[in-house]
MIMAR-503775 format. One record per residue (C-alpha): x negated, y, z; residue number from 1; chain. Coordinates in steps of 0.02 Angstrom, whole numbers. Layout:
X, Y, Z, NUM, A
...
***
This chain:
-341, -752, 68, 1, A
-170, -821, 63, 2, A
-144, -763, 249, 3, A
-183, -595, 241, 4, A
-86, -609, 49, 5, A
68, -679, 123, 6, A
80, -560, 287, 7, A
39, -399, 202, 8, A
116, -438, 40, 9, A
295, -514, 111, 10, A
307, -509, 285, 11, A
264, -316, 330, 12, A
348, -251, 180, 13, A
498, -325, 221, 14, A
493, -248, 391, 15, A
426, -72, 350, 16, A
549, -45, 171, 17, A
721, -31, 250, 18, A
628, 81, 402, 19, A
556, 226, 297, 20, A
715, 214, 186, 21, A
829, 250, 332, 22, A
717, 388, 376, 23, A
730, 462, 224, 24, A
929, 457, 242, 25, A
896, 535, 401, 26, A
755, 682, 341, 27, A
761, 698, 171, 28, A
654, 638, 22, 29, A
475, 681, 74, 30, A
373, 747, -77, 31, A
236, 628, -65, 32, A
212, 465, 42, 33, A
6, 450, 79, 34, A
10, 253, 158, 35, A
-131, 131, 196, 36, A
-165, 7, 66, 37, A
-123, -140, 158, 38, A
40, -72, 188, 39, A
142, -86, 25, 40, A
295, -79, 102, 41, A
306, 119, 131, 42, A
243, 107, -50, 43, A
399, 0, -97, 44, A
519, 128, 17, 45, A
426, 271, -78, 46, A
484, 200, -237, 47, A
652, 159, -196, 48, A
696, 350, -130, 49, A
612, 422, -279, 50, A
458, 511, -203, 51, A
279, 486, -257, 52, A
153, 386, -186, 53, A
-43, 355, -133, 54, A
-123, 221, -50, 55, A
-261, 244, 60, 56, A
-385, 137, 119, 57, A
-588, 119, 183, 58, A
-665, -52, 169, 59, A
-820, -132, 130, 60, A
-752, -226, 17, 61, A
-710, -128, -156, 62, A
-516, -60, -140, 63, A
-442, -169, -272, 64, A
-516, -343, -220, 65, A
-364, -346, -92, 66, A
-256, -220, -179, 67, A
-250, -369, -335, 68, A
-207, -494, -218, 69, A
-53, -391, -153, 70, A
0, -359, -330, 71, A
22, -524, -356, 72, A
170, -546, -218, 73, A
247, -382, -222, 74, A
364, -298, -346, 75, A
268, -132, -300, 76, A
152, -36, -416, 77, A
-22, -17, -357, 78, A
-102, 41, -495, 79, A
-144, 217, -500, 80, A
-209, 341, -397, 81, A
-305, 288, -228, 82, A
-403, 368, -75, 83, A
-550, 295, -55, 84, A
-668, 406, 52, 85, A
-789, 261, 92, 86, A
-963, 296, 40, 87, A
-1043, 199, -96, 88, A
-1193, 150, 1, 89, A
-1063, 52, 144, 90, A
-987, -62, 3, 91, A
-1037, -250, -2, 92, A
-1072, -338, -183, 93, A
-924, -408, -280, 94, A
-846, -535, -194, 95, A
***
């Protein structure tokens, strides 16, 4: 996991924050930013302008197995609310 960890904890964030910020210079604060889990950086950029924010995400796997792992290499909050739309029946055991 320290792949996945590293790219969508650190690298994407890094390259998504300053891009939703400047678009937020450039529209406005939006009222609510609705992102995909993996992509904590327009969480971050949410953060920084002010405006709420919701992850999103479908996976096998359950939603906080990965989400945890982010946590641990990003100053962004990813507790709270989630969309998770994935049926019960499609999740795998515990990993």
């Amino acid at each position: 996991m320290a792949w996945p960890t590293a790219m969508f904890g650190i690298v994407m964030p890094r390259h998504i924050r300053h891009r939703l910020v400047a678009h937020r210079t450039a529209y406005g604060r939006p009222d609510l930013v609705i992102y995909e889990g993996s992509n904590v950086g327009a969480g971050a950029a949410a953060a920084e302008v002010g405006a709420r924010s919701v992850p999103f995400t479908v996976s096998l796997a359950p939603p906080e197995f990965f989400l945890e792992r982010l946590a641990s290499v990003t100053e962004v909050d990813l507790t709270g609310p989630l969309i998770d739309p994935t049926p019960g029946l499609w999740r795998l055991p515990d990993p």
